[in-house]
DSSP file (Angstrom, degrees, kcal/mol; ACC not computed):
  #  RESIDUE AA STRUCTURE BP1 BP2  ACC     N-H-->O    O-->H-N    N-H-->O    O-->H-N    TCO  KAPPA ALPHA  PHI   PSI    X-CA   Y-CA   Z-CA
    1    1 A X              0   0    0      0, 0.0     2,-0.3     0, 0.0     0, 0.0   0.000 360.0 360.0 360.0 141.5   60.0    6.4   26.2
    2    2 A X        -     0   0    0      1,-0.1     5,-0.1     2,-0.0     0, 0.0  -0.407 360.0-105.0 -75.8 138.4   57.8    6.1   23.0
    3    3 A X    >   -     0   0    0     -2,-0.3     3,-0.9     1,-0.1     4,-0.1  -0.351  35.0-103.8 -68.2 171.3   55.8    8.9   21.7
    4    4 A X  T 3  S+     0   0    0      1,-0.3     7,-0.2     2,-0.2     6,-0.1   0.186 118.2  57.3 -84.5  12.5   52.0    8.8   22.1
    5    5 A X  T 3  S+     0   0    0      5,-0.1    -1,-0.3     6,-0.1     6,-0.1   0.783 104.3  51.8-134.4 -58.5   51.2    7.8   18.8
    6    6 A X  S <  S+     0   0    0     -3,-0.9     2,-0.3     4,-0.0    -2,-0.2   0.354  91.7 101.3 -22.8 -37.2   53.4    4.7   19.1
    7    7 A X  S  > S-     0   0    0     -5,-0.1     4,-1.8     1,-0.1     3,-0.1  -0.495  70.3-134.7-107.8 136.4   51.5    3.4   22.6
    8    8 A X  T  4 S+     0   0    0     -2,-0.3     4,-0.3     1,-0.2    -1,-0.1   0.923  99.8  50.4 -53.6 -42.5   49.0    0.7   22.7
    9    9 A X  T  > S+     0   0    0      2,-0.2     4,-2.5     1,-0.2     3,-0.2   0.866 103.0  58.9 -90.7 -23.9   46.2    2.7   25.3
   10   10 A X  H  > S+     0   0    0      1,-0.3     4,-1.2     2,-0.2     5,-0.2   0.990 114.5  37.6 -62.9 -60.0   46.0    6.4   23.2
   11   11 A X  H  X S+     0   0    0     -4,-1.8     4,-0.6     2,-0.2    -1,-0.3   0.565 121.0  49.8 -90.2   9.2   44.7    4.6   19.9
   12   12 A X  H  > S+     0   0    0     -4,-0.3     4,-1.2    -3,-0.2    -1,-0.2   0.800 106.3  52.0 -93.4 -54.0   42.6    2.1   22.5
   13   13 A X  H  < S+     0   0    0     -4,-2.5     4,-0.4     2,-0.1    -2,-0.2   0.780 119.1  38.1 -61.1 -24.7   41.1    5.1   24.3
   14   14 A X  H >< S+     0   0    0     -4,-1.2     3,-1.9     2,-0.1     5,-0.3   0.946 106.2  62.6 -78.0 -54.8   39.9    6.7   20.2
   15   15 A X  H 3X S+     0   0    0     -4,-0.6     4,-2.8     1,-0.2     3,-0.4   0.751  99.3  56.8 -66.9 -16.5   38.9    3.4   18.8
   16   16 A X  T 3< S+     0   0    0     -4,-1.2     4,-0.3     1,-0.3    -1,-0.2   0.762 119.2  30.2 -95.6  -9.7   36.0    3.2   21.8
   17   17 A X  T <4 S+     0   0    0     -3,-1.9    -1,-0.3    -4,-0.4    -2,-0.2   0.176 120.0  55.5-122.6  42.2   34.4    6.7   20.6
   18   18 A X  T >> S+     0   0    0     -3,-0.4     4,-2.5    -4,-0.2     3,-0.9   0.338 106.4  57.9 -12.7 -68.0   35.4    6.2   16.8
   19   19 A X  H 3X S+     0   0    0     -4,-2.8     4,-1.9     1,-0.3    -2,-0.1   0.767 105.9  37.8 -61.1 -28.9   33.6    3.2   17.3
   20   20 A X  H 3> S+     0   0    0     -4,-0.3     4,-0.7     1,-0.2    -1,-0.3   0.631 111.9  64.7-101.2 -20.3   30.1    4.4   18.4
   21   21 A X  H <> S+     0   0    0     -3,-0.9     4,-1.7     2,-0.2     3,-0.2   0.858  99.8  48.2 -60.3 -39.1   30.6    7.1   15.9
   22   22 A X  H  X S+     0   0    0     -4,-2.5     4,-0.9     1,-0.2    -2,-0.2   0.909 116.9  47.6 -61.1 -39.5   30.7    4.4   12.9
   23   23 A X  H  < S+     0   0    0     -4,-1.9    -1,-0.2     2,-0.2    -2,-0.2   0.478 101.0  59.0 -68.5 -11.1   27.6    3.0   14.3
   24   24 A X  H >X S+     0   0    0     -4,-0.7     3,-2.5    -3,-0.2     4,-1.2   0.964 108.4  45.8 -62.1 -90.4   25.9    5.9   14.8
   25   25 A X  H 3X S+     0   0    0     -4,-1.7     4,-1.3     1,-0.3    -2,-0.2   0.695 111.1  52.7 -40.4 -31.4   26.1    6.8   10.9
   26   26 A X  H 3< S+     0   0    0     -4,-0.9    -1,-0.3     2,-0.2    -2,-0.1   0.140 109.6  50.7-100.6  48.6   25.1    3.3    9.8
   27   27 A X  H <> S+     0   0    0     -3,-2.5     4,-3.6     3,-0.1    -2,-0.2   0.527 106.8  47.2 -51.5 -65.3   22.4    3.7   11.9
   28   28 A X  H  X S+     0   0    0     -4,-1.2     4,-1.1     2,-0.2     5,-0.4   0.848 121.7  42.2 -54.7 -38.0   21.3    7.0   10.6
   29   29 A X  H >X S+     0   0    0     -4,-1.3     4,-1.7     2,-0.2     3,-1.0   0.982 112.1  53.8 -76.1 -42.9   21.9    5.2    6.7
   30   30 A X  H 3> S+     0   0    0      1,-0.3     4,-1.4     2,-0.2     3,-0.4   0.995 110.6  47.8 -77.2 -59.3   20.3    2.1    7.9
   31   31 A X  H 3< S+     0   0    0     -4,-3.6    -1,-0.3     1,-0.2    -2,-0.2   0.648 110.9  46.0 -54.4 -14.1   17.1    4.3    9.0
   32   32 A X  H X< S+     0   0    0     -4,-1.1     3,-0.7    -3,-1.0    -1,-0.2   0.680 114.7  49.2 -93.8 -38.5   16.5    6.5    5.9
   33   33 A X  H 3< S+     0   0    0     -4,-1.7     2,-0.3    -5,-0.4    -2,-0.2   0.983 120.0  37.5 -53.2 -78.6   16.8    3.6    3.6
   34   34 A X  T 3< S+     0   0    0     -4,-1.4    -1,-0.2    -5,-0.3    -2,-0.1   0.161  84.6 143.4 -56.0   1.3   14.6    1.8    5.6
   35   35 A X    <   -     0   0    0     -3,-0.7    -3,-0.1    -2,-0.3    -4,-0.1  -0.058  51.3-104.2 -83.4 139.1   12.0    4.2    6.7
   36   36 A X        -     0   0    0      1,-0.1     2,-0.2    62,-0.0    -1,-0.1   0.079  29.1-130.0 -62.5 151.7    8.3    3.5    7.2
   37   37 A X        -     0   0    0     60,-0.6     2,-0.2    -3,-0.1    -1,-0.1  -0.516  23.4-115.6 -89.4 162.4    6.2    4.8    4.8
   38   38 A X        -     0   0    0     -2,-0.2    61,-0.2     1,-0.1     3,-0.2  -0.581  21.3-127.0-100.8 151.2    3.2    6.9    6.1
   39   39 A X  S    S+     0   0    0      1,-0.3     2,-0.2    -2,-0.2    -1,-0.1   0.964  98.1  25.1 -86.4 -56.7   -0.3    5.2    5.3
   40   40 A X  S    S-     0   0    0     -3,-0.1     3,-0.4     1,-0.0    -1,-0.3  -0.726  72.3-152.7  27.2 106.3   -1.8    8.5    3.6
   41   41 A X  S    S+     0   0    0      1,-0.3     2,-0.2    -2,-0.2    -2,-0.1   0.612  98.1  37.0 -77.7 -24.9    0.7   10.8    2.3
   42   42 A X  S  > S+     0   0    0      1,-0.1     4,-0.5     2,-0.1    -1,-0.3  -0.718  77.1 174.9-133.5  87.9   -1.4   13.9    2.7
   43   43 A X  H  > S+     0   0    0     -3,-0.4     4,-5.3    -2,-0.2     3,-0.3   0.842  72.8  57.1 -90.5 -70.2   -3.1   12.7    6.2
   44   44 A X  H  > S+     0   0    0      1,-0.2     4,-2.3     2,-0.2     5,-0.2   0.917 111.7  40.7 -51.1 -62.8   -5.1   16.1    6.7
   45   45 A X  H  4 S+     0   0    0      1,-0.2    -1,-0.2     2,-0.2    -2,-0.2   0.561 108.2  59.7 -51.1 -22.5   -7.1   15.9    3.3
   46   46 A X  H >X S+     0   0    0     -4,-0.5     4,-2.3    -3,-0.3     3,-1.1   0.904 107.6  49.1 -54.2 -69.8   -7.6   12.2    3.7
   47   47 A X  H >< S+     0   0    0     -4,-5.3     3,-0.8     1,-0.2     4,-0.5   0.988 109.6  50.4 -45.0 -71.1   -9.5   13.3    7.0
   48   48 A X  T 3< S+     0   0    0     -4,-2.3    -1,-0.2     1,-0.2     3,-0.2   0.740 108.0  50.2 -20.0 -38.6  -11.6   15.8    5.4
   49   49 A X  T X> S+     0   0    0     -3,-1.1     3,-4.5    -5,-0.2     4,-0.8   0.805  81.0 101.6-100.9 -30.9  -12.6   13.6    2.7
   50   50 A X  H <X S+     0   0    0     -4,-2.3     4,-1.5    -3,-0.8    -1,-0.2   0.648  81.9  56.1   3.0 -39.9  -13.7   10.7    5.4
   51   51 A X  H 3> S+     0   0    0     -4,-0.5     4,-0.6     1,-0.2    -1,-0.3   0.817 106.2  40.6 -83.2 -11.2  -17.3   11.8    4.8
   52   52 A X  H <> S+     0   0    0     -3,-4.5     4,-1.0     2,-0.2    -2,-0.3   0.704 116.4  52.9-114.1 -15.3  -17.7   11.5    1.4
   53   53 A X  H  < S+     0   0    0     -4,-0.8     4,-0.2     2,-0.2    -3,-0.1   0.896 116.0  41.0 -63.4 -51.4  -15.7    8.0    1.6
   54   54 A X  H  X S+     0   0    0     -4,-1.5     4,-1.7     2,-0.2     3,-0.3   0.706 117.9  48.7 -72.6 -30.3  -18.2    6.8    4.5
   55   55 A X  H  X S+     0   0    0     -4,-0.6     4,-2.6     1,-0.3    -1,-0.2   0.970 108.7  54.5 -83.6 -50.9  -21.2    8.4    2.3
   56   56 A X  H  X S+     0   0    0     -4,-1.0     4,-0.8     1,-0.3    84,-0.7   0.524 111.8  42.2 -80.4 -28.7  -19.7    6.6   -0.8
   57   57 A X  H >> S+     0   0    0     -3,-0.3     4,-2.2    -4,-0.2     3,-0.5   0.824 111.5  55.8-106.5 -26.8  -19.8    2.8    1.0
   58   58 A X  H 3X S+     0   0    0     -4,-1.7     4,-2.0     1,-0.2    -2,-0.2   0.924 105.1  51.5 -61.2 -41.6  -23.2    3.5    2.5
   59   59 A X  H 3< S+     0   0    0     -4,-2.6    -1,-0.2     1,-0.2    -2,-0.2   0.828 102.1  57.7 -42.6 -47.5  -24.2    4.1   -0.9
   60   60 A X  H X<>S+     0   0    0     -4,-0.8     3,-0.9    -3,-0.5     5,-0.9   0.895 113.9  42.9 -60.7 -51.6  -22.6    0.5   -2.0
   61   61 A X  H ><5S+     0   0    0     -4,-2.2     3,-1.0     1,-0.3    -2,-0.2   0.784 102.9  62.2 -76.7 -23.7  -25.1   -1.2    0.7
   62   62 A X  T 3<5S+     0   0    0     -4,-2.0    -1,-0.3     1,-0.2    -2,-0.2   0.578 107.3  42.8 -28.2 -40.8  -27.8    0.7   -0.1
   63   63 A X  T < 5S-     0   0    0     -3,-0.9    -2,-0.2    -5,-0.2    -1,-0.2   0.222 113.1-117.7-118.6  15.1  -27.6   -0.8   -3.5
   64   64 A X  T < 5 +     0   0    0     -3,-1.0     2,-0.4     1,-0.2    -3,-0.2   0.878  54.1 168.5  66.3  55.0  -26.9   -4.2   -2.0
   65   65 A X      < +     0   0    0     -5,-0.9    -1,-0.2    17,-0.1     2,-0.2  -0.806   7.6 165.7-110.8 128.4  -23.0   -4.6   -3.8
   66   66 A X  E     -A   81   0A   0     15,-1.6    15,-5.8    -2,-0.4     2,-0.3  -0.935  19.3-155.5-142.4 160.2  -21.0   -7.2   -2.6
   67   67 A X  E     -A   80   0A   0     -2,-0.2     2,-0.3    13,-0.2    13,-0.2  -0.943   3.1-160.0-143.2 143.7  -17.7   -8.2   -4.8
   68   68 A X  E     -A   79   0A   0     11,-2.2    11,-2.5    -2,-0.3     2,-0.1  -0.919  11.8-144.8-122.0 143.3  -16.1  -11.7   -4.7
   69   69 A X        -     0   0    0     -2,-0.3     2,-0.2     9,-0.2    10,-0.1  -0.147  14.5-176.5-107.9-179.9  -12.3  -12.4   -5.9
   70   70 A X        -     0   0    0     -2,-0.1     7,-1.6     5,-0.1     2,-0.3  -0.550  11.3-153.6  67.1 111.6  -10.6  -15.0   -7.5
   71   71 A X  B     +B   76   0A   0      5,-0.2     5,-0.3    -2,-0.2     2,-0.1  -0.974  19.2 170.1-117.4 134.3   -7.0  -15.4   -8.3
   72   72 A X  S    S-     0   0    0      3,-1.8     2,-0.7    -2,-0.3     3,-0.4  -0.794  72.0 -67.7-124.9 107.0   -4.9  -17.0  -10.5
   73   73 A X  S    S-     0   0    0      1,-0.2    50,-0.3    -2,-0.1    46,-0.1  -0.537 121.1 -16.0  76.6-106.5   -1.3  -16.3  -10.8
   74   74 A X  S    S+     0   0    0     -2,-0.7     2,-0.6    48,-0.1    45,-0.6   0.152 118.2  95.3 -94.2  23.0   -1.8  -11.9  -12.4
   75   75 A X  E     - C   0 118A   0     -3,-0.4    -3,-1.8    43,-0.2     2,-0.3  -0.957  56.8-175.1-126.2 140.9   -5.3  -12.5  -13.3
   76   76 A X  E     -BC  71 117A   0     41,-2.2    41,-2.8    -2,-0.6     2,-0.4  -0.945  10.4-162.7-124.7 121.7   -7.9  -11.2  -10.5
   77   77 A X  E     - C   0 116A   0     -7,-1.6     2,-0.5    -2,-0.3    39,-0.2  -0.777   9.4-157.5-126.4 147.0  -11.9  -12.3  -11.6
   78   78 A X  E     - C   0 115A   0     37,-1.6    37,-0.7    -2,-0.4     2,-0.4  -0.964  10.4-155.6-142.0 143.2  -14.3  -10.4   -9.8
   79   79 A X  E     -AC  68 114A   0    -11,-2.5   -11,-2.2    -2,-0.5     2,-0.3  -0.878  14.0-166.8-125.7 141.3  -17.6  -11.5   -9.3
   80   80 A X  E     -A   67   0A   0     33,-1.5     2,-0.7    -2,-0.4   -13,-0.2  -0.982   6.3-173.3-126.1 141.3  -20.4   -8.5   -8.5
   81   81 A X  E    S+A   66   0A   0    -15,-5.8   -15,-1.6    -2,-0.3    32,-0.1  -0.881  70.6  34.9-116.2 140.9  -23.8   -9.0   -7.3
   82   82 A X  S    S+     0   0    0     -2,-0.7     2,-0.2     1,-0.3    -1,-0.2   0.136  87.1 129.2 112.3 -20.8  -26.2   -6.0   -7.1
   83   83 A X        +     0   0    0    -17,-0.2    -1,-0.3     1,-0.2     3,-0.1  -0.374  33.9 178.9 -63.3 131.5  -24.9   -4.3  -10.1
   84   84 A X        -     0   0    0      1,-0.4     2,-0.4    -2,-0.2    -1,-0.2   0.867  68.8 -13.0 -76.0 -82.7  -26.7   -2.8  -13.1
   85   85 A X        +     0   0    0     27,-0.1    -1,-0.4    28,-0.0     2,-0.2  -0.945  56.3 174.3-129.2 132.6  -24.6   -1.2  -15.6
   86   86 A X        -     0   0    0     -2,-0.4     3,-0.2     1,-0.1    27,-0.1  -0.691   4.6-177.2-141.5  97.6  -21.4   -0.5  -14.9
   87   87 A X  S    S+     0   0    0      1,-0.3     2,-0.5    -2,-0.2    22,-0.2   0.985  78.0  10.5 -63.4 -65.2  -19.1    1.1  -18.2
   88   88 A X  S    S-     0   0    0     45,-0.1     2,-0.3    20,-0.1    -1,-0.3  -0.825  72.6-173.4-124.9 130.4  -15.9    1.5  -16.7
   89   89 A X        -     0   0    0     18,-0.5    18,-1.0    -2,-0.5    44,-0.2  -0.757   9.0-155.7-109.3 155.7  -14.7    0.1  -13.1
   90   90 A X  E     -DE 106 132B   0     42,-2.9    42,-1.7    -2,-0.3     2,-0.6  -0.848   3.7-156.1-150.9 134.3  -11.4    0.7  -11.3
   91   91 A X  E     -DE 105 131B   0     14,-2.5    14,-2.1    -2,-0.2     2,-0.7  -0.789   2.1-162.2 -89.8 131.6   -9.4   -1.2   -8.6
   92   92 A X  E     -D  104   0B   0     38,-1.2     2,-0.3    -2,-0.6    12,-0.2  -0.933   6.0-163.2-105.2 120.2   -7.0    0.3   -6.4
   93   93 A X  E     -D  103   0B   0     10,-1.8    10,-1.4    -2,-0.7     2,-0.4  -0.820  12.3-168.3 -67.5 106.2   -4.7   -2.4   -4.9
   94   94 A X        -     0   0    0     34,-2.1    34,-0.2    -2,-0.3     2,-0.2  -0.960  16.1-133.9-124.4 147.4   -2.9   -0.7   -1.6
   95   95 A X        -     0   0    0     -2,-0.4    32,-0.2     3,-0.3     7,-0.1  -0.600  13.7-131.2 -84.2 146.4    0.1   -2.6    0.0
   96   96 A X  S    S+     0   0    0     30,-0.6    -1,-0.1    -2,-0.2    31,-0.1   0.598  95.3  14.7 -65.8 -20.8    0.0   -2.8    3.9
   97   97 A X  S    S+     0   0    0      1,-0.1   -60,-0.6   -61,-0.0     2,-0.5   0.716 119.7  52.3 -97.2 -37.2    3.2   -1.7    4.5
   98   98 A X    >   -     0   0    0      1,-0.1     3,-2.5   -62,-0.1    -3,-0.3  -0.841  55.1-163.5-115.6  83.5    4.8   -0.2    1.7
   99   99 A X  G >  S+     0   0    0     -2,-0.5     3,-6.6     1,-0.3    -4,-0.2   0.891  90.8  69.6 -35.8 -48.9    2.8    3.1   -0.3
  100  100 A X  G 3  S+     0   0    0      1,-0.3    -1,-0.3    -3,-0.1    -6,-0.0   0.376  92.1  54.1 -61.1   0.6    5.0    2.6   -3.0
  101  101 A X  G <  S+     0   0    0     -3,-2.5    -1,-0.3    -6,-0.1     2,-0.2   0.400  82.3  93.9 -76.3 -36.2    3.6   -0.3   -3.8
  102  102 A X    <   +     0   0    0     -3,-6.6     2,-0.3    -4,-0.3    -8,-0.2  -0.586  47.9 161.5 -81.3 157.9   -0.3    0.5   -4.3
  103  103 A X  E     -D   93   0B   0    -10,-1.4   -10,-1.8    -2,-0.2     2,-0.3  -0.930  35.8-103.9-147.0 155.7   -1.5    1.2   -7.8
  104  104 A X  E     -D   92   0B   0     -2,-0.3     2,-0.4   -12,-0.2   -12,-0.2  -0.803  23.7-171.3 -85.2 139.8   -4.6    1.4   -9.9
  105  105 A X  E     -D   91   0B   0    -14,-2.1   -14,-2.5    -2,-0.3    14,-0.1  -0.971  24.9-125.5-131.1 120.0   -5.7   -1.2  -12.5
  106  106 A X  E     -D   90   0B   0     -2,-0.4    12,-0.4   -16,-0.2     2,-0.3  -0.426  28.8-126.7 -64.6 145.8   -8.9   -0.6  -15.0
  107  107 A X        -     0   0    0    -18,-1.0   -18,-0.5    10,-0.1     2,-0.4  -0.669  14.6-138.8-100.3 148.8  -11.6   -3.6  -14.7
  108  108 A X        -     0   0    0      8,-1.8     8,-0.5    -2,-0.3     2,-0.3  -0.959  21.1-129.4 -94.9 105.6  -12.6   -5.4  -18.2
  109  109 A X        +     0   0    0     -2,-0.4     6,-0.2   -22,-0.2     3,-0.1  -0.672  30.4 179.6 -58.0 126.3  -16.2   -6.0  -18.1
  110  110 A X        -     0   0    0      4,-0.8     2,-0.2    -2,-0.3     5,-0.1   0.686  59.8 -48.8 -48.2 -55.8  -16.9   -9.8  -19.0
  111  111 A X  S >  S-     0   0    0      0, 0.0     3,-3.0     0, 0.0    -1,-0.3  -0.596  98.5 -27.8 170.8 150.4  -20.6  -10.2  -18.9
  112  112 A X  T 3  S-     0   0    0      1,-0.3   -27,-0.1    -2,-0.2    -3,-0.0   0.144 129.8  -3.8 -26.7  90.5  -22.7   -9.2  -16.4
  113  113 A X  T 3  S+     0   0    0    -27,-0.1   -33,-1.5   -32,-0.1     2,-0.6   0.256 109.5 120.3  95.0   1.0  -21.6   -8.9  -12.9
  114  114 A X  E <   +C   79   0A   0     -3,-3.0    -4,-0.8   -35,-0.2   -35,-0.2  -0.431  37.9 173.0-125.8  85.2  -18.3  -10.3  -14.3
  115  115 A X  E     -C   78   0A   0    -37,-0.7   -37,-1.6    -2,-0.6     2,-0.2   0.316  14.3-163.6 -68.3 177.1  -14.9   -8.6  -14.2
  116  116 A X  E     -C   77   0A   0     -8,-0.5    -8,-1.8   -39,-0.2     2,-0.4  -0.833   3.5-172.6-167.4 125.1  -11.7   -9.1  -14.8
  117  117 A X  E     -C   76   0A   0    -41,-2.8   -41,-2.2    -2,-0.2     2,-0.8  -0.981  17.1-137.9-123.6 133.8   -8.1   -7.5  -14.0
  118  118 A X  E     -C   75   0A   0     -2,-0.4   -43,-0.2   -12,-0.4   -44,-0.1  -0.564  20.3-136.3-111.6  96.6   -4.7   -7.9  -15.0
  119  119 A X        -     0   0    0     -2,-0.8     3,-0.1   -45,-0.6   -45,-0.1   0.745   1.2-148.2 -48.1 175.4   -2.4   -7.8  -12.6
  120  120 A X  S    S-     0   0    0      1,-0.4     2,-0.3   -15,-0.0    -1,-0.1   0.584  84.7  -4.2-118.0 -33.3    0.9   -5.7  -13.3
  121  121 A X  S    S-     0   0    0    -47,-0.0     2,-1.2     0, 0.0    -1,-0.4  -0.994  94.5 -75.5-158.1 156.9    3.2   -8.1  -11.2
  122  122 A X        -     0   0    0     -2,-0.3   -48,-0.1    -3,-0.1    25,-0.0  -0.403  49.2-145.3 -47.1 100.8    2.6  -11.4   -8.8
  123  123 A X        -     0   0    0     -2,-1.2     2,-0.3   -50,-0.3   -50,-0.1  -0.286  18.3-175.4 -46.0 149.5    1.1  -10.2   -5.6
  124  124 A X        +     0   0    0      2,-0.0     2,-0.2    -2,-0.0    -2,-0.0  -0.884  47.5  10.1-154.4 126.5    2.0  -12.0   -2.4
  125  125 A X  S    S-     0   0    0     -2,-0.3    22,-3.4   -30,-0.0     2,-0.5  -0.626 100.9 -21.8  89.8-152.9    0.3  -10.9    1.2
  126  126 A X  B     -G  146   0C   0     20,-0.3   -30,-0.6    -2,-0.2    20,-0.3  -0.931  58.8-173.8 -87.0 113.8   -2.4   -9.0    2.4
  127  127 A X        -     0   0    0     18,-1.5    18,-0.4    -2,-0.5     2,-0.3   0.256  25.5-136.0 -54.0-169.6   -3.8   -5.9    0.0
  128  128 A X        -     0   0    0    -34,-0.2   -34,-2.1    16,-0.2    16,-0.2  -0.693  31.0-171.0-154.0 119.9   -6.3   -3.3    0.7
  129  129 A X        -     0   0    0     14,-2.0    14,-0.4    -2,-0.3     2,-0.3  -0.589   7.2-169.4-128.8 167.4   -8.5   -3.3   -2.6
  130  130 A X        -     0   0    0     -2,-0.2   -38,-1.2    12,-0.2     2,-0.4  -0.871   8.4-151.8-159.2 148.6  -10.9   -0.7   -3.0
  131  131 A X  E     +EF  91 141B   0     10,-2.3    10,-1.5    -2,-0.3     2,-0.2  -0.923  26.0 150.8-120.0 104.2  -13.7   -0.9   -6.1
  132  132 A X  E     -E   90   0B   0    -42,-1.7   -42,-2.9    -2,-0.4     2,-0.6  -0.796  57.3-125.5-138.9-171.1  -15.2    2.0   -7.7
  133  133 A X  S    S-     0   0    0      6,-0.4     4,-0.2     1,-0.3   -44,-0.2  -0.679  80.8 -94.3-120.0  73.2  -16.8    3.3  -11.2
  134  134 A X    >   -     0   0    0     -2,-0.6     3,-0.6     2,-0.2    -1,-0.3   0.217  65.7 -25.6  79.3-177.9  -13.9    6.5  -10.8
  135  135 A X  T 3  S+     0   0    0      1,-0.2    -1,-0.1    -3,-0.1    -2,-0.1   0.961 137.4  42.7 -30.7 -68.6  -13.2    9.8   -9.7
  136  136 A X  T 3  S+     0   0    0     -3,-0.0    -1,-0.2     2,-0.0    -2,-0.2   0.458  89.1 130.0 -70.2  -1.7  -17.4   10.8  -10.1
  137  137 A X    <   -     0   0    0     -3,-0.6   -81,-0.1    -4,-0.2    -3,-0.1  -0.168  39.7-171.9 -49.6 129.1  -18.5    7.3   -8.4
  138  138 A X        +     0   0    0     -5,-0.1     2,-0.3   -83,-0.0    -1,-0.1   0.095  67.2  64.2-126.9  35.8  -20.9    7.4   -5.8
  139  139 A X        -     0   0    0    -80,-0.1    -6,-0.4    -6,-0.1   -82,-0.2  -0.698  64.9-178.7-134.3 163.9  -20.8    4.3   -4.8
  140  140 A X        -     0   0    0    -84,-0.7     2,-0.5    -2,-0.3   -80,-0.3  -0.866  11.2-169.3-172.2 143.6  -17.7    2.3   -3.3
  141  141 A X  B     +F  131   0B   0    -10,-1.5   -10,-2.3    -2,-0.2     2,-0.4  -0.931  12.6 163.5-145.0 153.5  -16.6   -0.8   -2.2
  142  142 A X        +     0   0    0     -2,-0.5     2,-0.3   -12,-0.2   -12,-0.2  -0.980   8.6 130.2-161.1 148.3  -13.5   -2.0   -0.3
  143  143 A X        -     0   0    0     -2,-0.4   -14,-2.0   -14,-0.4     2,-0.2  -0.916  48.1 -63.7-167.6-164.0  -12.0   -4.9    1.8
  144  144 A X        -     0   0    0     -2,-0.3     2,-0.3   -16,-0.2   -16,-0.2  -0.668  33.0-161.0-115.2-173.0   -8.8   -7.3    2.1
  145  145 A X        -     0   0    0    -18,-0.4   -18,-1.5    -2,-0.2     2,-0.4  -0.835  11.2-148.6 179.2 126.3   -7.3   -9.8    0.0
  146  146 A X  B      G  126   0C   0     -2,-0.3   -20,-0.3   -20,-0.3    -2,-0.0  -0.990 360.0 360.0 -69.5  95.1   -5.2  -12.2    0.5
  147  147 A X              0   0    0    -22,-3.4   -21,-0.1    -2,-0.4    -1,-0.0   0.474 360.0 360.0 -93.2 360.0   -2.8  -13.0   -2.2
């Protein structure tokens, strides 16, 4: 008789919990690579600040702001109606899926009511924009974009 080592059904009986062990682990890699990003990285402070966000768009209608896009290819024209003076604008761009993705981009005044940004890379899908004069702003304004 052959030793066990030798025999076709001992290495058949490991290869079938071997096997669900190898898949197990690229499971666990395939899920940490992959893993969904959280929309808000600090969730609780986000909440907190919900009033002064909500206070901050009331503000925007209040002063009767609407902003209109344009795209061509990395350059983004923004059209504003209701605005006086506005020194310095800023957009933040946030991806829908992916955090690592959003950034902010400073607006270039044009001429009156008429912006201009330039993009950092092609965009392609849906955005989240938000428009404001900074950090001190008390106004805001915010939608989607298609790219």
């Amino acid at each position: 008789m052959l030793p066990w080592y030798k025999q076709f059904w001992p290495w058949f009986l490991i290869l079938l919990p071997g096997t669900a062990v190898i898949a197990t682990l690229y499971t666990v890699v395939i899920a940490n690579q992959y893993a969904d990003d959280l929309v808000v990285d600090d969730y609780y402070k986000e909440g907190l600040a919900i009033n002064r966000q909500l206070e901050r768009q009331n503000q925007a209608k209040a002063l009767k702001l609407k902003a209109q896009f344009s795209n061509q290819q990395r350059q983004l024209d923004i059209q504003i109606e209701g605005l006086l003076e506005a020194p310095q604008l800023r957009l933040l761009l946030s991806h829908a899926m992916e955090s690592d993705q959003d950034f902010v981009v400073p607006v270039k005044r044009l001429s009156q009511g008429h912006y201009r940004v330039l993009l950092p890379k092609l965009l392609r899908g849906r955005w989240h924009w938000t428009l404001d004069e900074g950090v001190s702003s008390n106004w805001r304004l915010d939608g989607d974009y298609l790219f």
